[in-house]
Each structure stands twice: as C-alpha cells, then as structure tokens.
C-alpha positions as CSV (number, residue, x, y, z in Angstrom):
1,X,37.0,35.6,-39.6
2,X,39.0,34.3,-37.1
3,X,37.9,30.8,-37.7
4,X,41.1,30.7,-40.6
5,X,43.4,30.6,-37.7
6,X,44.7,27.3,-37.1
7,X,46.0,26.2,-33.2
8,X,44.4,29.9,-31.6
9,X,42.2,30.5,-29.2
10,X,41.1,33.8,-30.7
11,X,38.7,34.3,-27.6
12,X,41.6,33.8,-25.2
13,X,44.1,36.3,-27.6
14,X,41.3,39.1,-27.9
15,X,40.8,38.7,-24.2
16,X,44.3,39.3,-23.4
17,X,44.2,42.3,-26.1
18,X,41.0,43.8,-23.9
19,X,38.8,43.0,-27.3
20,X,40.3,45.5,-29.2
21,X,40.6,44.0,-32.7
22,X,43.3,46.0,-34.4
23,X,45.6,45.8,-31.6
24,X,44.9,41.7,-31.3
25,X,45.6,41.7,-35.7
26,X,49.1,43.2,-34.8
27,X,49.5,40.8,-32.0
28,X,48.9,38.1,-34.2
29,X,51.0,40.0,-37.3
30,X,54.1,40.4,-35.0
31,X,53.7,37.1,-33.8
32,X,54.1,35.6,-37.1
33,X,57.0,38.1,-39.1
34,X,58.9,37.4,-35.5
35,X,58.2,33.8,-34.8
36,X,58.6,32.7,-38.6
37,X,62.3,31.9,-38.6
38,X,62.6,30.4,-35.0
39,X,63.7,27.1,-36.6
40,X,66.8,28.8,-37.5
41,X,67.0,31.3,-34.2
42,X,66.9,28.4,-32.3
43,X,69.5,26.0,-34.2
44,X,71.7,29.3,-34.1
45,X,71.3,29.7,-30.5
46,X,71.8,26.2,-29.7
47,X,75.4,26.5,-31.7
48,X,76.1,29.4,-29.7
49,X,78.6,29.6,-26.5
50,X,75.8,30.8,-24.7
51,X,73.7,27.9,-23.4
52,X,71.1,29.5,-22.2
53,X,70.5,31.0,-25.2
54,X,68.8,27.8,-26.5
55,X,66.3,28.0,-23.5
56,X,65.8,31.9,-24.0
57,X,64.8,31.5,-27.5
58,X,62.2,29.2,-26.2
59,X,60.7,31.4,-23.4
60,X,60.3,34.0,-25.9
61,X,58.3,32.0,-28.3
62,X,56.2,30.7,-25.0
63,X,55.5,34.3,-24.4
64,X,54.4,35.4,-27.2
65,X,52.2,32.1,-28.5
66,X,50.6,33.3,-25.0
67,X,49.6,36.8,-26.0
68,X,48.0,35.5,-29.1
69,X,46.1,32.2,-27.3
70,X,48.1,29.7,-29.4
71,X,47.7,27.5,-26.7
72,X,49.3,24.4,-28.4
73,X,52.5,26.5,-29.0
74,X,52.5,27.8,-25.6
75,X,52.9,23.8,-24.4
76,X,55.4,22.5,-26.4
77,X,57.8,25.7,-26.3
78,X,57.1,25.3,-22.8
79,X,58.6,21.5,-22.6
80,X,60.9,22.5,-24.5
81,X,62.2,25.3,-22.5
82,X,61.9,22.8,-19.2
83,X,64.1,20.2,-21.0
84,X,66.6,22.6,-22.2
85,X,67.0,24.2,-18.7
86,X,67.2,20.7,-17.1
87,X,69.2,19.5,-19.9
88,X,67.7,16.7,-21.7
89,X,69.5,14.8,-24.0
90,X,69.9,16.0,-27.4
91,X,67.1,13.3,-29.1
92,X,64.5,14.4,-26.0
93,X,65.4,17.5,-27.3
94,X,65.1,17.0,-31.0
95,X,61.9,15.2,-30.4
96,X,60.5,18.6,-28.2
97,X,61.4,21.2,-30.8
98,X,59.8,18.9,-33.8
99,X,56.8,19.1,-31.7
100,X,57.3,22.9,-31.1
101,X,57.9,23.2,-34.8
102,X,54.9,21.5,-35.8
103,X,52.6,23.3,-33.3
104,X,53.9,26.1,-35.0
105,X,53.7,25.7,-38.7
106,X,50.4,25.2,-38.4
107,X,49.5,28.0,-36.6
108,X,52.0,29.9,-39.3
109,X,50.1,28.6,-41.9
110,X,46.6,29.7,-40.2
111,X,48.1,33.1,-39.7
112,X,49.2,33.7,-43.6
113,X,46.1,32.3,-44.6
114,X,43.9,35.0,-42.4
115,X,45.9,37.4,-43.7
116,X,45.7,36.5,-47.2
117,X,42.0,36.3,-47.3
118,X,41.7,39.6,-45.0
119,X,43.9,41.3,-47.7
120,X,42.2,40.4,-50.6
C-alpha cells in the first residue's frame, strides 16, 4: 500500500503517471536509487568551478520529487535552487539544503520501507 510512503502524495504521482501503477513504482524506484546520494552530488557540485552546478543539482531533484508528488521535496529543493541562483549566503544556504535533506530522508526512508514490504 502506498500509505508506507512517507512525504508523497501518491494520488498526485499516480496522476502524473496516468494511473498506471508499474510505471508510477519505477517512478518512485528511480527517484530513490538516483536521489539517494544527492547529499554528496550536491557538496560535489558546490566544490566545483562550475557554479551553477550547485543550482542544477537542485532543479533536478525539484523535478523529479515532482513526478513522484513528494510535494515537501519539491518546496525545499525549490528554495533552495532560488537562493543558490540569487546567491544567498552560505548559512541561508546550509540552512535550505538541511531542510532539503530532511524532506528527503524521510521520503527515502518511506520509499525503502514500501519496497521492503512489497518485496517480501
């Protein structure tokens, strides 16, 4: 049951995948093997000599939390994204990507859970 994911609006991610459940289980799959690590994507892009790269890392995550309806994701990574293009100061920033992180642990969490019991 959907009801093990944590920070989803599964009604708003299975309308964006046209109710078809497989596809929206991928969805939510990719979203989680690819948005696992972006802890360390984004400290990596923020060392890089690329600054937008920072922001970009950002707007990816806000796209995909979309696809999925993992609303609270979709918010912070989008103040986070604002800050970096306006650039904020690093401890505006440091306190926008501990929200972003947060937001999306928890819906991590949910994700591994769902799968775990939909495994077993």
């Amino acid at each position: 049951s959907y009801a093990a994911l944590t920070g989803i609006d599964s009604q708003k991610g299975l309308e964006i995948a046209m109710h078809d459940h497989e596809f929206y289980q991928r969805l939510l799959l990719v979203f989680r093997d690819s948005q696992r690590n972006f802890a360390k994507v984004f400290d990596d892009a923020q060392q890089s000599d690329a600054p937008q790269d920072a922001a970009h890392s950002a707007h990816t995550l806000k796209g995909v939390a979309a696809n999925i309806g993992a609303s609270g994701v979709v918010q912070a990574a989008r103040n986070l994204e604002e800050l970096l293009e306006n650039g904020g100061a690093n401890e505006e920033v440091e306190a926008v990507l501990h929200q972003v992180l947060t937001e999306l642990s928890s819906v991590i969490a949910g994700l591994d859970h769902f799968f775990a019991m939909k495994d077993s």
